[in-house]
GUVEXVEX-796364 format. One record per residue: residue number from 1; residue in three letters; x, y negated, z negated of N, C-alpha, C, CB in turn. Coordinates in pm, 1 decimal, m for minus. Atoms other than C-alpha are relative to their C-alpha. Glycine has a CB too. Example, Ala and Ser with C-alpha at 12.3 -4.5 7.8 and 13.67 -1.06 7.14 Angstrom:
BEGIN
+-----+-----+----------+----------+----------+----------+----------+----------+----------+----------+----------+----------+----------+----------+
:   k :   r :      n_x :      n_y :      n_z :     ca_x :     ca_y :     ca_z :      c_x :      c_y :      c_z :     cb_x :     cb_y :     cb_z :
+-----+-----+----------+----------+----------+----------+----------+----------+----------+----------+----------+----------+----------+----------+
:   1 : ALA :     89.0 :    119.0 :      0.0 :   1230.0 :    450.0 :   m780.0 :     90.0 :   m120.0 :      0.0 :    m99.2 :     m2.7 :   m124.6 :
:   2 : SER :    m82.0 :    119.0 :      6.0 :   1367.0 :    106.0 :   m714.0 :    m77.0 :   m109.0 :    m73.0 :     41.4 :    m46.2 :    141.5 :
+-----+-----+----------+----------+----------+----------+----------+----------+----------+----------+----------+----------+----------+----------+
# end
This chain:
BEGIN
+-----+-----+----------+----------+----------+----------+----------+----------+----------+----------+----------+----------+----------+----------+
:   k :   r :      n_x :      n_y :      n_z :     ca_x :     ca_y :     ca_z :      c_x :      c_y :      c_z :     cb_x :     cb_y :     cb_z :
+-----+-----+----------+----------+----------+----------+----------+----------+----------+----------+----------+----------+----------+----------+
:   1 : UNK :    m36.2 :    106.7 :    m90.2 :   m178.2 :   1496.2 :  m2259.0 :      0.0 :   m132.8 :    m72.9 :    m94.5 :     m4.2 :    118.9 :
:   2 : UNK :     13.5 :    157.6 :     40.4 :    m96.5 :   1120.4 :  m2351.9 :    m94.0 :    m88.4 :     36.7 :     97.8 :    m66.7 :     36.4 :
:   3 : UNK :     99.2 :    164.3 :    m57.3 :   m305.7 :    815.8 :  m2323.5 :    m10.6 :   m106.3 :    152.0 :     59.4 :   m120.0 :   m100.9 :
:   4 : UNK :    m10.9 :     20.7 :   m133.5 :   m379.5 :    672.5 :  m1990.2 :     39.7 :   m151.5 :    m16.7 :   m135.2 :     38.1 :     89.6 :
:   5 : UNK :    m61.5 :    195.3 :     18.7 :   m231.0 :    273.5 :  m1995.6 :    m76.4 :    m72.1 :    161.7 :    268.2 :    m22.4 :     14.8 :
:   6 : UNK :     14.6 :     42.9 :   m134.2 :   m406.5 :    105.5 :  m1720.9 :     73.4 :   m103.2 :     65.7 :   m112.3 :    m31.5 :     13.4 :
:   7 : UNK :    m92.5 :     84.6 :    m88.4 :   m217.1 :   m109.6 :  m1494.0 :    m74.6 :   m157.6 :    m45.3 :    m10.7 :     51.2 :    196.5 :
:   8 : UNK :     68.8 :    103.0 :     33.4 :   m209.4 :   m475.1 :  m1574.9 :    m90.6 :   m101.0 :     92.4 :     85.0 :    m58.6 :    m55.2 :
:   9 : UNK :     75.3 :     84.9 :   m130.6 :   m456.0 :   m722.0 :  m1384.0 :     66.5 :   m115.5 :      0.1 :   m166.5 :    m36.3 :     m9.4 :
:  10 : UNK :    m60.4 :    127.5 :    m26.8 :   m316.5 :  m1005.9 :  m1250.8 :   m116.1 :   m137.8 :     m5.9 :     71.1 :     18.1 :    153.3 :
:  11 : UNK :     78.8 :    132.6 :     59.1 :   m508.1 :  m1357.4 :  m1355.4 :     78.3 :    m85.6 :     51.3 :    m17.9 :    m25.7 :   m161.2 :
:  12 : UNK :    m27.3 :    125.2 :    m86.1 :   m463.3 :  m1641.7 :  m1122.2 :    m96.9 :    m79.4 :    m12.9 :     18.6 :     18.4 :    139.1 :
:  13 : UNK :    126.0 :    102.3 :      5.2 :   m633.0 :  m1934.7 :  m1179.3 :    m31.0 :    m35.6 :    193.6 :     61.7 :   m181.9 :   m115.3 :
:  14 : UNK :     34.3 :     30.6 :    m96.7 :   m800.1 :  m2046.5 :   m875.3 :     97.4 :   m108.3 :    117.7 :   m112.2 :    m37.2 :    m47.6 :
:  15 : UNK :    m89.2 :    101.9 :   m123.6 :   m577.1 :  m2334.6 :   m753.0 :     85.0 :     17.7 :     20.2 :     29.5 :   m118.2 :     m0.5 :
:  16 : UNK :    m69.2 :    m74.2 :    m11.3 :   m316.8 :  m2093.8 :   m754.3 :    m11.3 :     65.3 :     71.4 :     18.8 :     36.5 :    m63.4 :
:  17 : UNK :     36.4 :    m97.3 :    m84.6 :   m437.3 :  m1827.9 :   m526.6 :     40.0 :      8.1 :    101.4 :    m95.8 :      9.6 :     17.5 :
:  18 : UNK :    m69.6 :     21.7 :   m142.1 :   m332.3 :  m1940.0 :   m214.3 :    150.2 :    m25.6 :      6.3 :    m62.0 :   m120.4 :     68.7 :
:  19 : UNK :   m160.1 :    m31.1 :     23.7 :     36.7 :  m1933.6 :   m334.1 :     42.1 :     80.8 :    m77.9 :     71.2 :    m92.9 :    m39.1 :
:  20 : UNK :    m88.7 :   m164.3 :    m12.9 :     85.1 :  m1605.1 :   m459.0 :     12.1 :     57.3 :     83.1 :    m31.4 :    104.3 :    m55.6 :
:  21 : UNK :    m38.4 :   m148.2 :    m91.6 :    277.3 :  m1362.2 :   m318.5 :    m91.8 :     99.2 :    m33.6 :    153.5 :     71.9 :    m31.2 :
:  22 : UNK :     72.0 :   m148.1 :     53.9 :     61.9 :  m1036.5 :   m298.3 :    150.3 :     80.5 :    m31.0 :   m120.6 :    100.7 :    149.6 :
:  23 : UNK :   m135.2 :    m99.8 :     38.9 :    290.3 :   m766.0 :   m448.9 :    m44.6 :    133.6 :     76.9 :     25.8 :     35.0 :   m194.8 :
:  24 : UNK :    m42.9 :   m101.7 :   m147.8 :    449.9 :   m494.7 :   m236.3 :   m111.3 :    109.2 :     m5.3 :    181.7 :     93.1 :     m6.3 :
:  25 : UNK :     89.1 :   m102.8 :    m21.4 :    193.2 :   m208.3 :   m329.6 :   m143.0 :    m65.3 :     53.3 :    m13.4 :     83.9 :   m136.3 :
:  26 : UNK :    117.1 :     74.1 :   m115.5 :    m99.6 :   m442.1 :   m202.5 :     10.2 :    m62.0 :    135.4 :    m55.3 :   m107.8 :    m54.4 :
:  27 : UNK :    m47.7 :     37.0 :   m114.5 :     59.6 :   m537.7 :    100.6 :    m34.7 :    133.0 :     80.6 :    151.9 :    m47.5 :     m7.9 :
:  28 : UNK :    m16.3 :   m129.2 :    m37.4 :    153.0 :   m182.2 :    140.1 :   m141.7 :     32.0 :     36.6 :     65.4 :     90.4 :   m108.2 :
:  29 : UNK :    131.1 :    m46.8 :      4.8 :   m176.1 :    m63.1 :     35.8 :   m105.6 :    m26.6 :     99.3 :    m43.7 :    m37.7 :   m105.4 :
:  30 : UNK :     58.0 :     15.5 :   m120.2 :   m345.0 :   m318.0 :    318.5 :     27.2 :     79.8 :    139.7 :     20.7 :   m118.2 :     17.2 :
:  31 : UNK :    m14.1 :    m45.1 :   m123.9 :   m159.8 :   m177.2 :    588.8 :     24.4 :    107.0 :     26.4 :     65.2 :    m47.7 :     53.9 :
:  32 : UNK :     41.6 :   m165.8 :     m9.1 :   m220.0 :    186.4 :    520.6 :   m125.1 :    m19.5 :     54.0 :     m9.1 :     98.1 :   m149.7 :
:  33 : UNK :    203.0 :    m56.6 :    m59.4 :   m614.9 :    121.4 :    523.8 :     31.9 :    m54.5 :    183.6 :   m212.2 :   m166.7 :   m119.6 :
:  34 : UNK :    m25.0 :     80.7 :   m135.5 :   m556.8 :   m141.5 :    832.6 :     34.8 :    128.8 :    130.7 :    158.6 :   m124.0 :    m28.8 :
:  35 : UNK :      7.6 :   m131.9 :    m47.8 :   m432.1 :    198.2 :   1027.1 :    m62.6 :     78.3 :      0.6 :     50.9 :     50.0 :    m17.7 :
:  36 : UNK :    118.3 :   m137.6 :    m34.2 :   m644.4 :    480.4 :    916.1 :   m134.5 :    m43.4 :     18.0 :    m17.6 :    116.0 :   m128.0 :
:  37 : UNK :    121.5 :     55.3 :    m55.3 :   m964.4 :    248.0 :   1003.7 :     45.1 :    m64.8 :    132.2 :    m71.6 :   m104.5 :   m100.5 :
:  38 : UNK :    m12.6 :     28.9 :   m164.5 :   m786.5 :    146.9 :   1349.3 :     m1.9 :    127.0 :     85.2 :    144.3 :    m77.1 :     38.4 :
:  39 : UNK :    m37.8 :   m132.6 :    m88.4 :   m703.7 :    506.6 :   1429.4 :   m112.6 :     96.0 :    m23.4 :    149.7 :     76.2 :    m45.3 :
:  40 : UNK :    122.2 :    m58.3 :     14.7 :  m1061.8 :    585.3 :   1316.8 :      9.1 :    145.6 :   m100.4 :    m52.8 :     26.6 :    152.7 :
:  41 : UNK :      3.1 :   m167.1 :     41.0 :   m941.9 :    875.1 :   1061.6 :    m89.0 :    m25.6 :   m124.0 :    173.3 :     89.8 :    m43.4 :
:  42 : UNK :     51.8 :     29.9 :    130.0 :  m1157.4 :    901.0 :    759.9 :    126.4 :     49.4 :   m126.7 :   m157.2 :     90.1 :    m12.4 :
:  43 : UNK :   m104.2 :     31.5 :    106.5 :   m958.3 :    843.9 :    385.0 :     13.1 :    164.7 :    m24.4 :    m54.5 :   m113.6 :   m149.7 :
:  44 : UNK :    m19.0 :   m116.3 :     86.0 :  m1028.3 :   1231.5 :    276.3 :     64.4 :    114.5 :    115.5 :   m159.8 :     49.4 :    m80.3 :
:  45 : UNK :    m60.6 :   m117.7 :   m104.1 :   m877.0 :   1367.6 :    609.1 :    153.4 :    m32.3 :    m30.2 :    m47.3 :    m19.4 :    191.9 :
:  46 : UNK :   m193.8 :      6.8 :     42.2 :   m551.9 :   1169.4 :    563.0 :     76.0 :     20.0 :   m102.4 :     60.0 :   m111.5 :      5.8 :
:  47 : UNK :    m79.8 :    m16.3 :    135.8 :   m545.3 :   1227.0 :    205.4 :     23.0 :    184.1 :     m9.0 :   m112.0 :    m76.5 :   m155.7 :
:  48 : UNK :    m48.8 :   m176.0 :    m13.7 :   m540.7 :   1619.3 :    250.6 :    147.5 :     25.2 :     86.7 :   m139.1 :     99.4 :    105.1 :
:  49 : UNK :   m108.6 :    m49.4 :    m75.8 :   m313.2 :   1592.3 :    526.9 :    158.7 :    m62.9 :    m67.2 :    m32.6 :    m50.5 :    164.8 :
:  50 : UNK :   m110.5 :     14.3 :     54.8 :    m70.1 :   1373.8 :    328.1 :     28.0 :    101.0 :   m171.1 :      1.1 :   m164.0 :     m6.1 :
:  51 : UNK :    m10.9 :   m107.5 :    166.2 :    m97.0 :   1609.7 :      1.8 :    m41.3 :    m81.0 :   m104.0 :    172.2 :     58.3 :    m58.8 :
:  52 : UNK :     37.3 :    106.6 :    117.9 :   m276.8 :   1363.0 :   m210.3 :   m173.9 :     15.9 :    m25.7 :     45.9 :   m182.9 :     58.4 :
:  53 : UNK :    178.1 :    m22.1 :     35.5 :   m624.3 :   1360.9 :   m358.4 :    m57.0 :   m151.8 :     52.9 :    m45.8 :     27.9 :   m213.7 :
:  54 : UNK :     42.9 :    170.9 :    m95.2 :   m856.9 :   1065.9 :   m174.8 :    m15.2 :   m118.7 :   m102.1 :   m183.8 :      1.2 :     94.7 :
:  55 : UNK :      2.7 :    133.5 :    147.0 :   m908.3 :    913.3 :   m528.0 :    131.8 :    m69.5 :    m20.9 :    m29.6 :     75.1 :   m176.0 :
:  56 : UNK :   m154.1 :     24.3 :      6.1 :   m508.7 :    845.1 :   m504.1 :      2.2 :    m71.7 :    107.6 :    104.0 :    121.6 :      2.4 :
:  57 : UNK :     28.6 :     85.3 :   m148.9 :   m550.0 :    743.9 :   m148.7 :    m47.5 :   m144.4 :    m19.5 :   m125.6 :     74.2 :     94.8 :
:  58 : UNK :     57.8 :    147.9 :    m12.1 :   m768.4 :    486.1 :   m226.5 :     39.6 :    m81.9 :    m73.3 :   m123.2 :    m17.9 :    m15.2 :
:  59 : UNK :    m49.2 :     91.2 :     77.6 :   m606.3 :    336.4 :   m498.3 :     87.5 :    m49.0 :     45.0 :     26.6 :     27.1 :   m100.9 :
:  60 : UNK :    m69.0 :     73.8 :    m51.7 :   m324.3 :    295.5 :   m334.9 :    m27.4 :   m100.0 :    152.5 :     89.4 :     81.7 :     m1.1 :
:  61 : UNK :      2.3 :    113.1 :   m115.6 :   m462.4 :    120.1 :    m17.9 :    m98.5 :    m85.4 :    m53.5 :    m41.0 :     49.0 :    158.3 :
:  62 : UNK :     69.8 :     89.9 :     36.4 :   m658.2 :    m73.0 :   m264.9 :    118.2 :    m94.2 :   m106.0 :   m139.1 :     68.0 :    m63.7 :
:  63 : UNK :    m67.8 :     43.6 :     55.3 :   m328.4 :   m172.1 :   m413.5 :     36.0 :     33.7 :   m152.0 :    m30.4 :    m91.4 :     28.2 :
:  64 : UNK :    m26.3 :    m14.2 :    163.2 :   m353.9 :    m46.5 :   m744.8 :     90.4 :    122.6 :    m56.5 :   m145.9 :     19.2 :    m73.4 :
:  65 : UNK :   m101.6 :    m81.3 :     43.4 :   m103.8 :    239.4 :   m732.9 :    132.0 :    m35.6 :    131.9 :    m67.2 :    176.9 :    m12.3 :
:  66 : UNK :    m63.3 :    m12.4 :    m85.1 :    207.3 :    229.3 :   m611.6 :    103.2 :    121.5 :     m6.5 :     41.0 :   m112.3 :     14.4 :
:  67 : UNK :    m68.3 :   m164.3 :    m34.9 :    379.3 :    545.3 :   m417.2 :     99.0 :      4.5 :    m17.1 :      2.6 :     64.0 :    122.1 :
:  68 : UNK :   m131.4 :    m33.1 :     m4.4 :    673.0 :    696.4 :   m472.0 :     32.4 :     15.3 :    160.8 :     26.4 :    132.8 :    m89.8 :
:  69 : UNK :    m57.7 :    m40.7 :   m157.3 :    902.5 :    700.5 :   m164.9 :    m43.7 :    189.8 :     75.4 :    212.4 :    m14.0 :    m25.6 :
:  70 : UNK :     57.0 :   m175.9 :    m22.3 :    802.9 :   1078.8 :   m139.1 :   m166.6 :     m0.5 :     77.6 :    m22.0 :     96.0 :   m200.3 :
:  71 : UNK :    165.1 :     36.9 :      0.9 :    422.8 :    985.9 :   m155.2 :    m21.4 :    m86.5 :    128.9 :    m54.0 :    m98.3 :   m148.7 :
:  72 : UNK :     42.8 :    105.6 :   m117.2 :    469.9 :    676.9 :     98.6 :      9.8 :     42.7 :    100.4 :     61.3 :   m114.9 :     16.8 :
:  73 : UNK :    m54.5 :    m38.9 :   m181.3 :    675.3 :    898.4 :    399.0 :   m131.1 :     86.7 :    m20.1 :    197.9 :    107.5 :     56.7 :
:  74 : UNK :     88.0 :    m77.9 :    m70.1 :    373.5 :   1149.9 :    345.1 :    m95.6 :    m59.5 :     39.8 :    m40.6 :     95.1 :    m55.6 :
:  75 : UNK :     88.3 :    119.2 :    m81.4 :     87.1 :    885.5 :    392.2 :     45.2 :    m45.6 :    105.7 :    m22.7 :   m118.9 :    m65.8 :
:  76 : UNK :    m47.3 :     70.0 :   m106.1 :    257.6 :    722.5 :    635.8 :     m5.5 :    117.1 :    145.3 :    161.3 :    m59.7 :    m48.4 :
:  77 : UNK :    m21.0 :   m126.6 :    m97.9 :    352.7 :   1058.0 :    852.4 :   m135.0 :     34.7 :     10.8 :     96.7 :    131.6 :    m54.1 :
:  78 : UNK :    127.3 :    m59.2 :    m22.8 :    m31.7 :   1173.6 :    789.3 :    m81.7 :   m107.7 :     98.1 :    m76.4 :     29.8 :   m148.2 :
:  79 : UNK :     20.9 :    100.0 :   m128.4 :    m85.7 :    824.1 :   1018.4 :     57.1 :     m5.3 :     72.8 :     m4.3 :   m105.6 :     m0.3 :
:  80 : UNK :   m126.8 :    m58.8 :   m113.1 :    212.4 :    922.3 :   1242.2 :     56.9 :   m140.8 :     11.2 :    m55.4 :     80.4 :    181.8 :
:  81 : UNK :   m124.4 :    126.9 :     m0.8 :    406.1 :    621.5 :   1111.2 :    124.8 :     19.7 :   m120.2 :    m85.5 :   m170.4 :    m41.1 :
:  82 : UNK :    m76.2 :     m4.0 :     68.8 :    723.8 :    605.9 :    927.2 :      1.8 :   m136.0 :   m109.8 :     99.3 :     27.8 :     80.7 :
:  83 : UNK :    m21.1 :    136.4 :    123.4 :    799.0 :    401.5 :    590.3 :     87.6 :   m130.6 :     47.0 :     95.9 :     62.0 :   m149.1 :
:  84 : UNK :    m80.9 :    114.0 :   m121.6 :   1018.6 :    172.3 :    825.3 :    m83.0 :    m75.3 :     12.3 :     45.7 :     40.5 :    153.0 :
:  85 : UNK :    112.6 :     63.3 :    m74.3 :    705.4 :    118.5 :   1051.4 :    m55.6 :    m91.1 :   m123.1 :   m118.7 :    118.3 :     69.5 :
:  86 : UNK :     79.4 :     83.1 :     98.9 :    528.9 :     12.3 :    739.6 :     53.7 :    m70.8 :    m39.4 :    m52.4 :     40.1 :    m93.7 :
:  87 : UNK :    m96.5 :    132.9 :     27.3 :    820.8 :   m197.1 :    567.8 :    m52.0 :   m114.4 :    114.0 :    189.4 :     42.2 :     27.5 :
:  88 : UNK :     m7.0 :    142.5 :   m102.1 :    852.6 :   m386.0 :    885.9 :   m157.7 :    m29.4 :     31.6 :     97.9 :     30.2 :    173.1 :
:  89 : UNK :    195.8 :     61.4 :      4.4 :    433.3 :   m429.6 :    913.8 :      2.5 :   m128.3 :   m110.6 :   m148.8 :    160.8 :    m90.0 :
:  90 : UNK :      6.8 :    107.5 :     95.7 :    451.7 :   m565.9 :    578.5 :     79.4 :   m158.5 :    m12.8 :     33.7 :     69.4 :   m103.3 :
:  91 : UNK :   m111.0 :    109.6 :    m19.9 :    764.3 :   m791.4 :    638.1 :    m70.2 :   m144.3 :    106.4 :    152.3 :     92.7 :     91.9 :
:  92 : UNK :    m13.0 :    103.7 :   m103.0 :    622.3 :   m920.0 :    954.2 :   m164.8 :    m54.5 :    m17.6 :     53.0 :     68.1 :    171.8 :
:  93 : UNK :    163.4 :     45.5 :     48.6 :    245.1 :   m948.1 :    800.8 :    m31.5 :   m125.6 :    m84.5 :    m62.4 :    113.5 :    m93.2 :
:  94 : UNK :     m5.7 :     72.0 :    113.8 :    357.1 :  m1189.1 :    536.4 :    m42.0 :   m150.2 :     83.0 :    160.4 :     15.3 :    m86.8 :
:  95 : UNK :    m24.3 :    116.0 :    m73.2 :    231.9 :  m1501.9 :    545.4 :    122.3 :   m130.5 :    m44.3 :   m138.0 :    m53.8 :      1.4 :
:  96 : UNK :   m149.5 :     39.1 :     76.6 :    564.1 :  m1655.0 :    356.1 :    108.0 :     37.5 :     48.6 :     20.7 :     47.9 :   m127.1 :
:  97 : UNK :   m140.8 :    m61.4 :    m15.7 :    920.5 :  m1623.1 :    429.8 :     68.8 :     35.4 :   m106.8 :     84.2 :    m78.1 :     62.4 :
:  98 : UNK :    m35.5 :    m92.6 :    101.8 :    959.3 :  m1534.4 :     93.0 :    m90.7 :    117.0 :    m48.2 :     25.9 :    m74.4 :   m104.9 :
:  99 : UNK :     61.5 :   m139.3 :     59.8 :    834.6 :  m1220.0 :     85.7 :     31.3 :     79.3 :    m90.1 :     m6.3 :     79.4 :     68.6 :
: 100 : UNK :    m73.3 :    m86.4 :    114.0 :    870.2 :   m970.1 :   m186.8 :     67.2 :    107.4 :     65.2 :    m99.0 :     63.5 :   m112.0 :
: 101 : UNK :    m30.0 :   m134.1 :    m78.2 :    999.4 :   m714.8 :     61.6 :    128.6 :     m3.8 :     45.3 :    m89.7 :     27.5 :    121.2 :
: 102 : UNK :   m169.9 :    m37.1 :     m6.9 :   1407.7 :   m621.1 :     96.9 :    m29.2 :    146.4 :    114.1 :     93.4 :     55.9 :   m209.0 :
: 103 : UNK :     12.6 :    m78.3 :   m117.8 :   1437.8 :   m400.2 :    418.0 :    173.3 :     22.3 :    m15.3 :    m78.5 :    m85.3 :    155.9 :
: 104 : UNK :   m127.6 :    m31.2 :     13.6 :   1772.4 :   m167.7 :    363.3 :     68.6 :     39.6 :    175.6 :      0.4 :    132.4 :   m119.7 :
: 105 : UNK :    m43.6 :    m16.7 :   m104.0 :   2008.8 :   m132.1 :    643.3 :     21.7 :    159.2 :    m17.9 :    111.3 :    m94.4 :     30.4 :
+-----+-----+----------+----------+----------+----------+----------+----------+----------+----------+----------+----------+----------+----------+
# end
């Protein structure tokens, strides 16, 4: 197997912070957990039921991976929401009108 590359960290100085955009897999990532802690499911039930290991789970609703479209409709479906539902969460969560988020017709 190859070498693992870890994902880069993002470094914001402080008086910056409050004007970044979060990027789409931390958006995302919020409003996966934001669901499976409203709908009371625990992380290792939805991560079985979406076909994912919970260590994957959590990274991504901690922002630090982001899913393939494959990966996102099964998370999403294992919360009985569609990648739509979530787009438009994220779209309408933002607090910017420039969001990083493109919603296809």
């Amino acid at each position: 197997m190859g070498d693992v590359v870890p994902l880069p960290v993002r470094s914001v100085p402080p008086s910056e912070e409050s004007t970044v955009e979060p990027l789409w897999r931390e958006s995302v990532g919020r409003q996966l957990r934001e669901e499976r802690l409203s709908s009371g499911k625990r992380l290792i039930d939805v991560a079985e039921e979406a076909g994912v290991s919970p260590q994957y789970l959590s990274e991504v609703e901690r922002g630090l991976k982001d899913p393939s479209s494959e990966l996102l409709a099964a998370i999403a479906g294992a919360l009985g929401l569609s990648v739509a539902e979530i787009a438009t969460r994220v779209a309408t969560s933002s607090p910017s009108t420039q969001s990083p988020v493109c919603l296809a017709a």
